[in-house]
N, C-alpha and C positions, 0 to 999 in steps of 0.2 A: 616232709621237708628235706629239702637236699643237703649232706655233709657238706661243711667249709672246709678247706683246708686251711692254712696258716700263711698268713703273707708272707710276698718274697720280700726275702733283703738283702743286699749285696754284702757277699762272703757267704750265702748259702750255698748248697749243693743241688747243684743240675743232674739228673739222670741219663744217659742218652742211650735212647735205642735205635734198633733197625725196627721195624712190623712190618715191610712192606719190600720192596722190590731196593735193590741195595745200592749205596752212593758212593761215589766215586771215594776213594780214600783220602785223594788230598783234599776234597769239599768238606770232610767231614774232619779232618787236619785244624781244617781254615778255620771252620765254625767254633770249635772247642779252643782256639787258641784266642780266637776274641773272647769268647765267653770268658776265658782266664782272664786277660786283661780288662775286660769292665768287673771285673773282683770277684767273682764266681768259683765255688769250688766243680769239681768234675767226675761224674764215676761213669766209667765206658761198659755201658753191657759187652756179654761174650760174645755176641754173634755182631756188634756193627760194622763188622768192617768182613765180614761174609757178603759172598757170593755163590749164587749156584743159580746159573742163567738169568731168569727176570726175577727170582726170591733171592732175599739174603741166605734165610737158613728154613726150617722145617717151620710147620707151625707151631710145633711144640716149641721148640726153642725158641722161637722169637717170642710166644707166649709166656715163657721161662725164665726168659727175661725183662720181659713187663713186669713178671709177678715180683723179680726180687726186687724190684726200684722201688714196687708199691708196699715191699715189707721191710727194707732199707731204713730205720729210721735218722738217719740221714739226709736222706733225697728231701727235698721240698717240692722240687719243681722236675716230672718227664719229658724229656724233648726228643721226640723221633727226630730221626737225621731228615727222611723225606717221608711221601705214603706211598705211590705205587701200588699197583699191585700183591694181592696177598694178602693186607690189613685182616679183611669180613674171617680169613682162615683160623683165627689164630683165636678167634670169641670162644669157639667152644672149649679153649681149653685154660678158659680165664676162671678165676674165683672168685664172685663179685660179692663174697662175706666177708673177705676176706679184705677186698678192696673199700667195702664198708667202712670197716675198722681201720682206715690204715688211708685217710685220703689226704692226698697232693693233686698240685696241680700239674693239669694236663695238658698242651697246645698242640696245634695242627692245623691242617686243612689237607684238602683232596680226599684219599679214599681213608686217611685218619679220622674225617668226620663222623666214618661206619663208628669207628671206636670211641668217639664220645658220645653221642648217641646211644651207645650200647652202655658204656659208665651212665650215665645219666638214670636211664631207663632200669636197670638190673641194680644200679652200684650206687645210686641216687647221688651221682658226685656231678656239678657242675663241670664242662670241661671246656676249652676256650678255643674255636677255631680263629687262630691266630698264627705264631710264630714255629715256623719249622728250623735245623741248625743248620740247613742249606742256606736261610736265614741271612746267617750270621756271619755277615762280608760287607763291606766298604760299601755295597751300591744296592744299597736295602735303604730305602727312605726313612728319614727318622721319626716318619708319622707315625708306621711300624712298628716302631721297638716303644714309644712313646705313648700309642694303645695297650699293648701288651702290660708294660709297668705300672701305667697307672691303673689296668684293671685287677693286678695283681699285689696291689700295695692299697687298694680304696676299701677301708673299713665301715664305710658310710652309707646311704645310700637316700635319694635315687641319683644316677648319674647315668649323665649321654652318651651315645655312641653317636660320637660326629664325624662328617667325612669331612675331607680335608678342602678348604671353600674352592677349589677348580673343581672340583667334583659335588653338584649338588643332589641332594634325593629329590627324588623328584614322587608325588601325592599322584597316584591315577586316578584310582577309585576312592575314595572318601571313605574316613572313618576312623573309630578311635576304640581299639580293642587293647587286653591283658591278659597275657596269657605265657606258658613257656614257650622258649624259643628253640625251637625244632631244626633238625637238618643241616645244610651242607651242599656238598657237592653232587650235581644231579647224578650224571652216571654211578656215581658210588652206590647210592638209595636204590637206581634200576634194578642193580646186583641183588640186594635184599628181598626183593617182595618175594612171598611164599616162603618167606624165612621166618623162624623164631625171633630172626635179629633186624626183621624189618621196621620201617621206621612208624613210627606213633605220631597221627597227627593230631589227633581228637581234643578240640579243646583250647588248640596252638596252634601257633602262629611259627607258618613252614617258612623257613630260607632255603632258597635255591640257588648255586651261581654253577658255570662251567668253562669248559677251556676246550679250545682247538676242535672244535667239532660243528659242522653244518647245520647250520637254522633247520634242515631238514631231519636231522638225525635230533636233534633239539626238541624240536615239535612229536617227533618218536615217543621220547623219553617224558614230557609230562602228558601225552595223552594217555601212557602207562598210567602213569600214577593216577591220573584224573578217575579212569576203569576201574583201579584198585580201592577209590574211594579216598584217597587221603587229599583231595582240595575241598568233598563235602563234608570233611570230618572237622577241617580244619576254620579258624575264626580270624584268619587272615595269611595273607602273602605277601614275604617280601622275596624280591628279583635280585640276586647281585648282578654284577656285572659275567659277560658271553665273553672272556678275553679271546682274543686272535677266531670268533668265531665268523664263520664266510658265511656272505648271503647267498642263499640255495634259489633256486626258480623264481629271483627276483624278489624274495621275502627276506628281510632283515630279520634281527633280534627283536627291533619295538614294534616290527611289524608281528608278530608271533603275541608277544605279549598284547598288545591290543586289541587281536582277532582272535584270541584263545584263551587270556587269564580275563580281561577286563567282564566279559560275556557272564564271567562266572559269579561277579555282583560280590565278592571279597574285598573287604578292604586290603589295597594294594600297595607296597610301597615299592619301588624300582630307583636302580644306578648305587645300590648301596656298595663302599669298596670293600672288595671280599677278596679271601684265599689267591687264586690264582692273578689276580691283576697287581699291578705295580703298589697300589697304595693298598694295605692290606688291615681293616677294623677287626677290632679285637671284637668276636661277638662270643658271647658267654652261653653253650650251649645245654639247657633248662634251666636257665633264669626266667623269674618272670619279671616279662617284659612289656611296657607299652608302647605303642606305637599307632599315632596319631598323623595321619596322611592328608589332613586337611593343612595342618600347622609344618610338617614335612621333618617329627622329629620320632627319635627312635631314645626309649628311655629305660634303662636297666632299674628293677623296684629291688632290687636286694644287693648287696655286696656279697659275693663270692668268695671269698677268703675272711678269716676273723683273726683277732691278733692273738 
């Protein structure tokens, strides 16, 4: 069973780091100054505000800096500034006994997802692809900050991840499974196969979403995984949302999903709002989860934090 960490509460401490390719100074200015003003305390790793081309810093150190947030007792809560590039580098020089002992919560999304997945997996800590501190600016919808909190303050459980009513899920294939919830961001997961830190779908139920890249390049990337085996491993699929993806040779996003997941006889669920798109669910990454595609709802069976 997976470590809890401790719910958040306002006047606790935020940890922030860089893991990945490095953000603007004033973004990450911005973000830490609301975080102050919603009542947050703040401790800035060494390397966020590093640059060195598309990384912030080495993977030691940006991994160096994971490690002390996770042994900070302190910190409740680690917020990368963004993910980019570089995240999958920095696993092998994590402690995950260490991260055992010593669990907070996690958020993210994009190529952050390698790294909860990887806690999950190794570090059996729940971690939330949710809120990044690029985040944290005036024009971040308060569906956003308002999944995140409440999944981070619910002692209780079971409880819903619902999208926001303009945005419905939508049931393809029928059915009603339980299981962990797996994955992330496609391209990130591509990176992984034939890695130690590849992703595990055996048993779970995969999430997939992605951004800026062509229904063709798209169709690429889960016909990878399909070869690798992790859609026969797995006991269900859910689709988030393709943000800013273009249709390739006439094939859209639903056209792919139709002609490519449905074929595979998985219970499916698709349009979930995820990571890269405007409205962004807070999904708890190895929680077990059900997710019932007839009735069109998505239901967390454990609470993720304890008091």
């Amino acid at each position: 069973m997976a470590t809890k960490p401790q719910q958040l509460k306002r006047g606790d401490t935020v940890g922030i780091v860089t893991l990945g390719s490095p953000l603007a100074a004033n973004r990450i200015t911005e973000g830490i100054r609301m975080l102050q003003s919603m009542g947050y305390k703040v401790v800035v790793g060494e390397h966020v505000y590093s640059a060195d081309g598309f990384l912030a810093a080495t993977p030691q150190q940006r991994a160096s800096d994971l490690m002390k947030m996770f042994t900070n007792p302190a910190v409740k809560w680690i917020l990368p500034t963004r993910g980019g590039v570089g995240v999958a580098s920095i696993l092998p020089f994590l402690d995950f006994n260490v991260i055992k002992q010593n669990p907070k919560i996690v958020s993210g999304y994009s190529d952050i997802t390698i790294l909860l997945n990887a806690l999950f997996e190794y570090g059996d800590l729940i971690g939330l692809q949710s809120l990044l501190l690029l985040d944290f600016n005036s024009r971040t919808p308060a569906y956003n900050f308002n999944q995140f909190f409440a999944a981070t303050s619910t002692i209780t459980a079971p409880w819903p991840i619902v999208n926001p009513p303009e945005v419905p899920l939508i049931g393809v294939v029928p059915g009603n499974v339980t299981g962990p919830i797996v994955g992330g961001n496609l391209t990130s997961f591509i990176g992984t196969l034939g890695t130690s830190y590849e992703i595990n779908t055996e048993g779970r139920i995969i999430l997939l979403e992605e951004t800026h890249e062509p229904i063709n390049t798209v169709y690429r990337y889960l016909s990878h995984l399909k070869l690798a085996g992790k859609f026969e491993d797995c006991v269900g699929i859910i689709m988030g949302q393709c943000t800013n993806c273009e249709t390739a040779y006439g094939k859209s996003y639903v056209d792919l999903i139709n002609e490519f997941l449905v074929p595979l006889g998985k219970p499916l669920l698709t349009n979930l709002a995820t990571a890269h798109s405007h409205y962004k669910a807070a999904v708890p990454i190895g929680a077990n989860v059900n997710m019932d595609t007839v009735n069109r709802t998505l239901t967390v069976m454990e609470p993720i934090v304890k008091l």
